[in-house]
C-alpha positions in Angstrom: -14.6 13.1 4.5 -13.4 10.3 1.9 -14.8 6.3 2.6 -12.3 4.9 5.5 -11.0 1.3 4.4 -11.8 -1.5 6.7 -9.2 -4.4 6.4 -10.7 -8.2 6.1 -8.4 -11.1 5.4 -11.1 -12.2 2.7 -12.2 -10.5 -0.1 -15.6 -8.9 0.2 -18.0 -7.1 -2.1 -17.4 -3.6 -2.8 -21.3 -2.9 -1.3 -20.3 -5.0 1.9 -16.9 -3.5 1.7 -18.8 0.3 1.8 -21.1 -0.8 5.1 -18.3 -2.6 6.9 -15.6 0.6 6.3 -18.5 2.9 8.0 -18.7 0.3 11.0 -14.6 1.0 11.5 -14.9 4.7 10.9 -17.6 4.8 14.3 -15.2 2.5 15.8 -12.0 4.2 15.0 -12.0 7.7 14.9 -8.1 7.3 13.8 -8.7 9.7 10.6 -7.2 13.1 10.2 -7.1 15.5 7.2 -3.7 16.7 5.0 -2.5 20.6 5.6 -2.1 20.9 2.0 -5.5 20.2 0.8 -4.4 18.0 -1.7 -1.4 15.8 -3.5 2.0 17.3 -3.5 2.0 19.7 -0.9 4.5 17.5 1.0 8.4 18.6 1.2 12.0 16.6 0.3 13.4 14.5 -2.4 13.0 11.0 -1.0 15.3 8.4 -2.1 14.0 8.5 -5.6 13.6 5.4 -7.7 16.9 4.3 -8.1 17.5 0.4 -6.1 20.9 1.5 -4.5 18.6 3.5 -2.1 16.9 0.8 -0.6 17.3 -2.4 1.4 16.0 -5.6 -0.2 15.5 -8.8 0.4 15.0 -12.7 -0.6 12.3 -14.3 0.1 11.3 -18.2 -1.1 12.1 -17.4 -4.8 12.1 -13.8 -4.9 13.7 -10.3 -4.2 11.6 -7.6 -2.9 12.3 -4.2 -1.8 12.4 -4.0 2.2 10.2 -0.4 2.5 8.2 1.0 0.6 9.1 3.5 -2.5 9.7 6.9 -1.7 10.0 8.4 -4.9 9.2 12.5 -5.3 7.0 12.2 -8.6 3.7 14.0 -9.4 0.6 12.1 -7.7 3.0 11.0 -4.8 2.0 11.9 -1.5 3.3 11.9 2.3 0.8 10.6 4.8 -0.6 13.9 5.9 1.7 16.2 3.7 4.5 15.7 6.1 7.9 14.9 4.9 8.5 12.7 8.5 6.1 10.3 7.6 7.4 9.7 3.8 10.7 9.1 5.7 9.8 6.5 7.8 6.4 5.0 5.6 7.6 5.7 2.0 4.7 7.9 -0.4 1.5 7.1 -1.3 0.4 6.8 -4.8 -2.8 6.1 -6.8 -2.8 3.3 -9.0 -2.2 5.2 -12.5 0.5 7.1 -10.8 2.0 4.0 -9.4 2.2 2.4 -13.0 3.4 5.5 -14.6 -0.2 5.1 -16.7 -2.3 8.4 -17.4 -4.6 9.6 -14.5 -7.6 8.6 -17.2 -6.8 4.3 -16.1 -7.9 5.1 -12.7 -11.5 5.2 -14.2 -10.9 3.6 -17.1 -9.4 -0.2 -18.0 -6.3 -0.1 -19.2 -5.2 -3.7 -19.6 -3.9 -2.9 -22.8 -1.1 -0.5 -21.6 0.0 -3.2 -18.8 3.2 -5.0 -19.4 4.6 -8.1 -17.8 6.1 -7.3 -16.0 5.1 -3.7 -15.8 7.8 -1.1 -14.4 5.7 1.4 -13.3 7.5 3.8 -11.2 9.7 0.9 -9.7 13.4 1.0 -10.3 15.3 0.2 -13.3 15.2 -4.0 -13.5 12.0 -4.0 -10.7 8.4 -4.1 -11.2 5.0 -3.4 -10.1 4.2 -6.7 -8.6 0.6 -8.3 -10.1 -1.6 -10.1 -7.9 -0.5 -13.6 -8.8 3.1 -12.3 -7.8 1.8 -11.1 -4.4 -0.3 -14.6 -4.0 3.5 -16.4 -4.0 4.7 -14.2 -1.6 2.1 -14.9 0.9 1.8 -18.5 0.0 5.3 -18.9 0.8 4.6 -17.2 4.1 1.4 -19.1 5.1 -1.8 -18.3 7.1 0.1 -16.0 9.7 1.7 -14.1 6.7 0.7 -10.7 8.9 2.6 -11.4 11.4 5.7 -12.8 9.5 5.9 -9.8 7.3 5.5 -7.0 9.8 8.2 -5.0 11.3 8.8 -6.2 14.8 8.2 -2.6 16.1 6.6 0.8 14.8 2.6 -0.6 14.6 0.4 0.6 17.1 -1.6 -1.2 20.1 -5.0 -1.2 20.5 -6.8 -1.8 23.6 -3.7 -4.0 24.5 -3.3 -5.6 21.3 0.3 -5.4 19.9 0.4 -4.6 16.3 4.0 -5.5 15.5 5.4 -8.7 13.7 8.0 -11.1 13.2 9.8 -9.3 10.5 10.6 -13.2 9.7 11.7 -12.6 5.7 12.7 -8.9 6.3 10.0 -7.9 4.7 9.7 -5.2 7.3 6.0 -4.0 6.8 5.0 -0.8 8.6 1.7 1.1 9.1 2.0 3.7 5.9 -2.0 4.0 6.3 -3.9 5.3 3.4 -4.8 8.7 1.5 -7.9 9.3 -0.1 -8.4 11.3 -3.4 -9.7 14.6 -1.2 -6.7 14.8 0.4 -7.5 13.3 3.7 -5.9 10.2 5.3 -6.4 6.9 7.5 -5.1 4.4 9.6 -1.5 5.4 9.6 0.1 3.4 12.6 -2.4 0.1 11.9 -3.0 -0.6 8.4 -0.4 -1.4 5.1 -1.8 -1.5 1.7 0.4 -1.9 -1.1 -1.1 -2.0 -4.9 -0.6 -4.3 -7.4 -0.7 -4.2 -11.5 -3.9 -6.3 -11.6 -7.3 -4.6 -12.5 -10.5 -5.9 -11.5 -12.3 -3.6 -13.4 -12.6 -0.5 -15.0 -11.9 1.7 -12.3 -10.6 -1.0 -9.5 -7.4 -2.8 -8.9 -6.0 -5.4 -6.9 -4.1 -5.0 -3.6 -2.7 -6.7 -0.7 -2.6 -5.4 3.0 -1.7 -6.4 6.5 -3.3 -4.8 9.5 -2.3 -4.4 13.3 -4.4 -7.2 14.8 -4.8 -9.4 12.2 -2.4 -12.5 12.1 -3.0 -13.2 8.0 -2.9 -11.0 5.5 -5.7 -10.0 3.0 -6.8 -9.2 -0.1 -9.1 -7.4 -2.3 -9.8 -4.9 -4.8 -11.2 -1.2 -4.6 -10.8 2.1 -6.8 -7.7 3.2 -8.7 -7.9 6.5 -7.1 -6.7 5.6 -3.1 -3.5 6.2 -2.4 -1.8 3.3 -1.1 2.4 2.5 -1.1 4.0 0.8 -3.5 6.7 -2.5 -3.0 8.5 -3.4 -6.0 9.2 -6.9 -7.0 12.6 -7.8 -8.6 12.1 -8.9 -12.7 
């Protein structure tokens, strides 16, 4: 079984990060393991990467997309294979895939190859946001940025906690969950994770994510190779 991600809304050590996601694994025995055995195996087209497909929306000085990317390209995957959940959570990517890089810049830097901004696999005029981009956005939403960018239905409760937001911006944030590089998956229904075109390191990038019972949102880094979904930033 692949390292479970625990969400913080401060950045930890990757060490501390390893401990803490094996206290939420005991805690949460929410993880369950893809059909398919790997990437791919999920079915349908998606809505590809062209920006007609998707709503958008303005928020402070910028556009973002208002779901996540479901785009049917190699490295892509539907949270648990299934076709229902790329409907309704958009795929999951690993970070190379994500920025149309080669598989070798999930181990390896490849600052070089990263543009500003950087397309990636976004739509024609839209980008893979970097971290500073992502910073402004939840800046501009303050402290309770969780809460403002969540959907205001489709997260899960826990013992009688209400995971669903304000949708405030139309952001619309749902619970996509995470995939893991041995084809298992986590979380769906209480965690978002969205990359960005930041490194950290060699084999790290940066990300943001929202979770079902926490009011901010956080931010950290961790290795190229999870699969998390993808919102693209207007240029």
């Amino acid at each position: 079984m692949a390292q479970m991600i625990m969400v913080f809304p401060f950045a930890v050590s990757k060490t501390s990060f390893l401990l803490m996601s094996l206290l939420l694994t005991a805690a949460l025995t929410i993880s369950c393991s893809g059909d398919g055995g790997g990437y791919g195996d999920d079915e349908g087209e998606g809505k590809e990467n062209d920006i007609s497909n998707y709503r958008t929306t303005v928020i402070g000085t910028q556009i973002w997309m208002a779901e996540n990317l479901n785009y049917d390209i190699e490295g892509g995957v539907c949270y648990n294979n299934s076709s229902a959940n790329c409907e309704k959570y958009g795929r999951l990517y690993d970070w190379a895939t994500a920025m149309g890089l080669p598989q070798s810049c999930n181990s390896n830097s490849c600052s070089d190859q990263i543009q500003s901004p950087h397309q990636g696999i976004c739509p024609d005029g839209w980008h893979i946001p970097r971290d500073a981009e992502w910073y402004i956005l939840m800046s501009y939403a303050g402290g309770s940025a969780g809460t403002k960018l969540k959907a205001a239905s489709g997260w899960n409760s826990f013992y009688g906690v209400s995971g669903n937001g304000t949708d405030e911006y139309g952001f619309s944030a749902l619970p996509g969950g995470i995939g893991y590089s041995d084809g298992s998956f986590s979380t769906v229904g209480y965690s978002s994770f969205w990359w960005s075109a930041s490194e950290s390191n060699s084999d790290e990038a940066y990300y943001r994510r929202t979770y079902y019972d926490v009011e901010g949102a956080g931010w950290s880094s961790n290795d190229k190779s999870l699969l998390f979904s993808v919102r693209c930033l207007k240029d």
